[in-house]
C-alpha positions in Angstrom: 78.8 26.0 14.8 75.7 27.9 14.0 73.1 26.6 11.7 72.4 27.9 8.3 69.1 29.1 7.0 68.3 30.7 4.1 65.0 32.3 3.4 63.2 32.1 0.0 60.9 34.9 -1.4 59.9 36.1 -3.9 60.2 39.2 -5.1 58.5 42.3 -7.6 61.3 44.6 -6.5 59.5 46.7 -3.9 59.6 46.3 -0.2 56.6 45.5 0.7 54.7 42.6 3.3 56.4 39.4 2.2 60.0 41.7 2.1 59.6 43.1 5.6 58.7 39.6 7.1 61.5 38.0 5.6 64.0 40.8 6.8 62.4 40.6 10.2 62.9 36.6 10.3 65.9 36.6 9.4 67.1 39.2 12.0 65.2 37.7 14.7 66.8 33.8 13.8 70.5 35.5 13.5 70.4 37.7 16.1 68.5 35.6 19.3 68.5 32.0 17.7 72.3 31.6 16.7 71.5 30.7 13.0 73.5 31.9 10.2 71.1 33.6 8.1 70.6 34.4 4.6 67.6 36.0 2.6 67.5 34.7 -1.1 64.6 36.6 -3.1 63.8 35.7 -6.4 63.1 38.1 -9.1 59.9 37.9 -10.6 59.3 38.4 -13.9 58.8 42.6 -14.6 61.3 43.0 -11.1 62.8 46.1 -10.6 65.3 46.0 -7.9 66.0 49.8 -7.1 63.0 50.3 -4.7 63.9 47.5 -2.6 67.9 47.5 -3.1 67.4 51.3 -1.8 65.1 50.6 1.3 67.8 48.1 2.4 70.8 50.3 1.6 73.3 47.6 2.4 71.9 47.9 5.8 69.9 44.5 5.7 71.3 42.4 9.0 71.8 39.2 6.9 73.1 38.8 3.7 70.6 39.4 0.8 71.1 37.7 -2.5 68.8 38.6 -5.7 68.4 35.5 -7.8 66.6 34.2 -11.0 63.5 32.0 -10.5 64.7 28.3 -11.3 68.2 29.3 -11.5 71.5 27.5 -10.5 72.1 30.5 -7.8 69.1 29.8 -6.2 69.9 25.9 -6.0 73.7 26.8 -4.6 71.9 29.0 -1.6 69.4 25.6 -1.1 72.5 23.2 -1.0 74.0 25.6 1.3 71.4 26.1 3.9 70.7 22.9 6.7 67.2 24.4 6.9 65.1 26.4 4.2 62.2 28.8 4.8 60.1 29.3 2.3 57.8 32.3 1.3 54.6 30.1 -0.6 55.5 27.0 -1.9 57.8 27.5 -4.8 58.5 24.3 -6.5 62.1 25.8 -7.6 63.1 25.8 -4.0 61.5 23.5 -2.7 62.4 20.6 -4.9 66.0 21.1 -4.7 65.8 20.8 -0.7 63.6 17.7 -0.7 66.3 16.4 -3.0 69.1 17.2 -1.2 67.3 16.3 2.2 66.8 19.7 3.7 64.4 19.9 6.7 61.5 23.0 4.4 58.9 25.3 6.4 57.0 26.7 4.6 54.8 30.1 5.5 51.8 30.5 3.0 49.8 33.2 2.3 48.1 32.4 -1.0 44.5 30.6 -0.7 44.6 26.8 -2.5 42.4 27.9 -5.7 40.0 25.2 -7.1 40.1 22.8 -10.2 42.7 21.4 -11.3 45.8 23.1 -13.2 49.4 22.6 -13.4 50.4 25.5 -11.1 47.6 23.8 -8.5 49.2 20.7 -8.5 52.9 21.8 -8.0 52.3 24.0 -5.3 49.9 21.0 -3.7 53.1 18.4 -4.0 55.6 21.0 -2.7 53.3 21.1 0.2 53.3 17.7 1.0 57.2 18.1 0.7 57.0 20.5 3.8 58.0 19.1 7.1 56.1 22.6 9.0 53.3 24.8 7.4 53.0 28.0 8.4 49.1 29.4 7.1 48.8 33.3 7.1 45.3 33.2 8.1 42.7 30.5 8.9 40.9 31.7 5.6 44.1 30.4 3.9 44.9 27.3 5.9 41.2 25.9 5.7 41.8 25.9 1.4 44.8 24.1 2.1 43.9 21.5 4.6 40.1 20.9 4.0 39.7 18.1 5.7 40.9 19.5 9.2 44.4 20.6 10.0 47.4 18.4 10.0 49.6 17.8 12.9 53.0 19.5 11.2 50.5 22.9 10.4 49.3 26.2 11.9 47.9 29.8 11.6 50.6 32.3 12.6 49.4 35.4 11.2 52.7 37.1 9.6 54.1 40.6 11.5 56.6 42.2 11.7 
Protein backbone atom coordinates (compact mmCIF):
# COMPACT_ATOMS: atom_id res chain seq x y z
CA UNK A 1 0.00 0.00 0.00
CA UNK A 2 1.46 3.17 -1.23
CA UNK A 3 1.56 6.22 0.85
CA UNK A 4 -0.55 9.29 0.21
CA UNK A 5 0.75 12.77 -0.17
CA UNK A 6 -0.89 15.65 -1.13
CA UNK A 7 0.78 18.87 -2.06
CA UNK A 8 -0.49 22.27 -1.02
CA UNK A 9 -0.07 25.53 -3.15
CA UNK A 10 -1.19 28.17 -3.75
CA UNK A 11 -2.30 29.39 -6.63
CA UNK A 12 -3.02 32.99 -8.97
CA UNK A 13 -4.15 30.80 -11.81
CA UNK A 14 -1.05 30.92 -13.99
CA UNK A 15 1.63 28.28 -14.29
CA UNK A 16 4.34 29.66 -13.12
CA UNK A 17 7.52 28.69 -10.39
CA UNK A 18 5.63 27.41 -7.41
CA UNK A 19 3.12 25.40 -10.23
CA UNK A 20 5.96 23.80 -12.03
CA UNK A 21 7.69 22.67 -8.76
CA UNK A 22 4.74 21.24 -7.40
CA UNK A 23 3.90 19.33 -10.70
CA UNK A 24 7.52 18.14 -10.82
CA UNK A 25 7.28 16.79 -7.05
CA UNK A 26 4.53 15.24 -7.42
CA UNK A 27 5.69 13.27 -10.56
CA UNK A 28 8.97 12.47 -9.19
CA UNK A 29 7.25 11.05 -5.56
CA UNK A 30 4.49 8.98 -7.76
CA UNK A 31 6.46 7.85 -10.29
CA UNK A 32 10.18 6.72 -8.45
CA UNK A 33 9.05 6.92 -4.70
CA UNK A 34 5.72 4.77 -4.74
CA UNK A 35 3.53 7.51 -3.10
CA UNK A 36 0.10 8.19 -4.16
CA UNK A 37 0.18 11.65 -5.06
CA UNK A 38 -2.15 14.50 -5.26
CA UNK A 39 -1.62 18.30 -5.95
CA UNK A 40 -4.18 20.51 -4.10
CA UNK A 41 -3.78 24.36 -5.18
CA UNK A 42 -5.64 26.89 -3.56
CA UNK A 43 -7.26 29.68 -5.41
CA UNK A 44 -6.12 32.94 -4.42
CA UNK A 45 -8.24 35.63 -4.31
CA UNK A 46 -8.47 37.45 -8.23
CA UNK A 47 -7.52 33.43 -9.58
CA UNK A 48 -8.23 32.69 -12.95
CA UNK A 49 -7.92 29.13 -13.67
CA UNK A 50 -7.86 28.99 -17.62
CA UNK A 51 -4.07 29.69 -17.97
CA UNK A 52 -3.09 26.99 -15.69
CA UNK A 53 -6.16 24.46 -16.33
CA UNK A 54 -4.83 24.86 -20.17
CA UNK A 55 -1.00 24.37 -19.57
CA UNK A 56 -2.00 21.12 -17.78
CA UNK A 57 -4.63 19.99 -20.27
CA UNK A 58 -5.66 17.00 -18.16
CA UNK A 59 -2.24 15.85 -18.78
CA UNK A 60 -0.91 16.52 -15.10
CA UNK A 61 0.63 12.90 -13.80
CA UNK A 62 -1.28 13.19 -10.49
CA UNK A 63 -4.48 14.23 -9.78
CA UNK A 64 -4.95 18.13 -9.48
CA UNK A 65 -7.74 19.50 -7.42
CA UNK A 66 -8.56 23.46 -7.34
CA UNK A 67 -9.80 24.46 -3.89
CA UNK A 68 -10.99 27.56 -1.90
CA UNK A 69 -8.44 28.93 0.65
CA UNK A 70 -9.84 27.79 4.28
CA UNK A 71 -12.35 25.53 2.73
CA UNK A 72 -13.82 22.18 3.77
CA UNK A 73 -12.27 20.64 0.36
CA UNK A 74 -9.02 21.61 1.27
CA UNK A 75 -9.34 19.96 4.88
CA UNK A 76 -10.94 16.58 3.14
CA UNK A 77 -7.57 16.37 0.84
CA UNK A 78 -5.39 17.04 4.41
CA UNK A 79 -7.41 14.20 6.23
CA UNK A 80 -6.76 12.16 3.33
CA UNK A 81 -3.12 12.45 2.80
CA UNK A 82 -0.50 10.39 5.61
CA UNK A 83 1.96 13.18 4.68
CA UNK A 84 1.39 16.94 3.54
CA UNK A 85 3.79 19.11 1.58
CA UNK A 86 3.35 22.43 1.82
CA UNK A 87 4.11 25.37 -0.56
CA UNK A 88 4.87 28.40 2.40
CA UNK A 89 3.32 27.87 5.49
CA UNK A 90 -0.35 28.31 5.06
CA UNK A 91 -2.08 28.15 8.37
CA UNK A 92 -5.35 26.65 6.48
CA UNK A 93 -3.37 23.54 5.71
CA UNK A 94 -1.24 23.31 8.08
CA UNK A 95 -3.51 23.48 11.10
CA UNK A 96 -5.73 20.82 9.95
CA UNK A 97 -2.66 18.30 9.60
CA UNK A 98 -1.13 19.14 13.04
CA UNK A 99 -4.71 18.45 14.20
CA UNK A 100 -5.18 15.45 12.73
CA UNK A 101 -1.46 14.24 13.33
CA UNK A 102 -0.06 14.48 9.85
CA UNK A 103 3.76 14.23 9.50
CA UNK A 104 3.98 18.52 7.39
CA UNK A 105 7.23 19.64 5.26
CA UNK A 106 7.16 22.55 4.44
CA UNK A 107 9.23 24.28 1.41
CA UNK A 108 9.36 28.20 1.92
CA UNK A 109 10.23 30.68 -0.31
CA UNK A 110 8.96 33.91 1.32
CA UNK A 111 11.54 35.93 3.55
CA UNK A 112 10.26 36.14 7.51
CA UNK A 113 9.33 40.10 7.36
CA UNK A 114 9.94 42.06 10.54
CA UNK A 115 7.65 43.50 13.38
CA UNK A 116 5.01 42.02 14.49
CA UNK A 117 1.50 41.41 12.71
CA UNK A 118 -1.08 38.84 12.64
CA UNK A 119 0.02 37.27 9.27
CA UNK A 120 3.77 37.21 10.97
CA UNK A 121 2.75 35.33 13.64
CA UNK A 122 0.59 32.63 11.91
CA UNK A 123 3.05 31.78 9.47
CA UNK A 124 5.84 31.78 12.54
CA UNK A 125 3.47 29.02 14.53
CA UNK A 126 2.73 27.03 11.46
CA UNK A 127 6.43 26.83 11.20
CA UNK A 128 7.05 25.47 14.38
CA UNK A 129 4.14 22.96 13.48
CA UNK A 130 6.63 21.67 10.65
CA UNK A 131 8.40 18.47 11.27
CA UNK A 132 11.00 19.39 7.88
CA UNK A 133 11.71 22.92 6.48
CA UNK A 134 12.61 23.22 3.22
CA UNK A 135 14.29 27.23 2.72
CA UNK A 136 14.43 28.31 -0.98
CA UNK A 137 17.58 30.20 -0.55
CA UNK A 138 19.89 30.87 2.37
CA UNK A 139 18.69 34.67 2.10
CA UNK A 140 15.28 33.16 3.05
CA UNK A 141 16.25 30.51 5.68
CA UNK A 142 18.57 33.02 7.68
CA UNK A 143 15.00 35.36 8.25
CA UNK A 144 13.55 32.34 9.41
CA UNK A 145 15.99 30.81 11.64
CA UNK A 146 18.14 33.77 12.95
CA UNK A 147 19.66 32.32 15.47
CA UNK A 148 21.45 29.47 13.34
CA UNK A 149 19.69 26.72 11.64
CA UNK A 150 17.66 24.05 13.20
CA UNK A 151 18.33 20.38 13.04
CA UNK A 152 14.84 19.47 11.05
CA UNK A 153 15.77 22.55 8.33
CA UNK A 154 17.72 23.14 5.05
CA UNK A 155 18.39 25.20 1.78
CA UNK A 156 17.26 23.20 -1.21
CA UNK A 157 17.04 25.68 -3.85
CA UNK A 158 13.65 24.73 -5.76
CA UNK A 159 14.07 23.32 -9.67
CA UNK A 160 12.49 21.76 -11.64
Amino acid sequence: MSKKIALVAATQGDFGGIEAFVTTVAKFLSDSQGYDARIVFKRVKGCHLDKLEKKLGGNAECPVYFVERNSRELRDHVRWADLLHVQNLCPDAILPAYFHRRPILATIHNYQRRGLSPHRVAWATCNSLVRRRFYNSKFVWKTWEPGGPKPNSECVPTVC
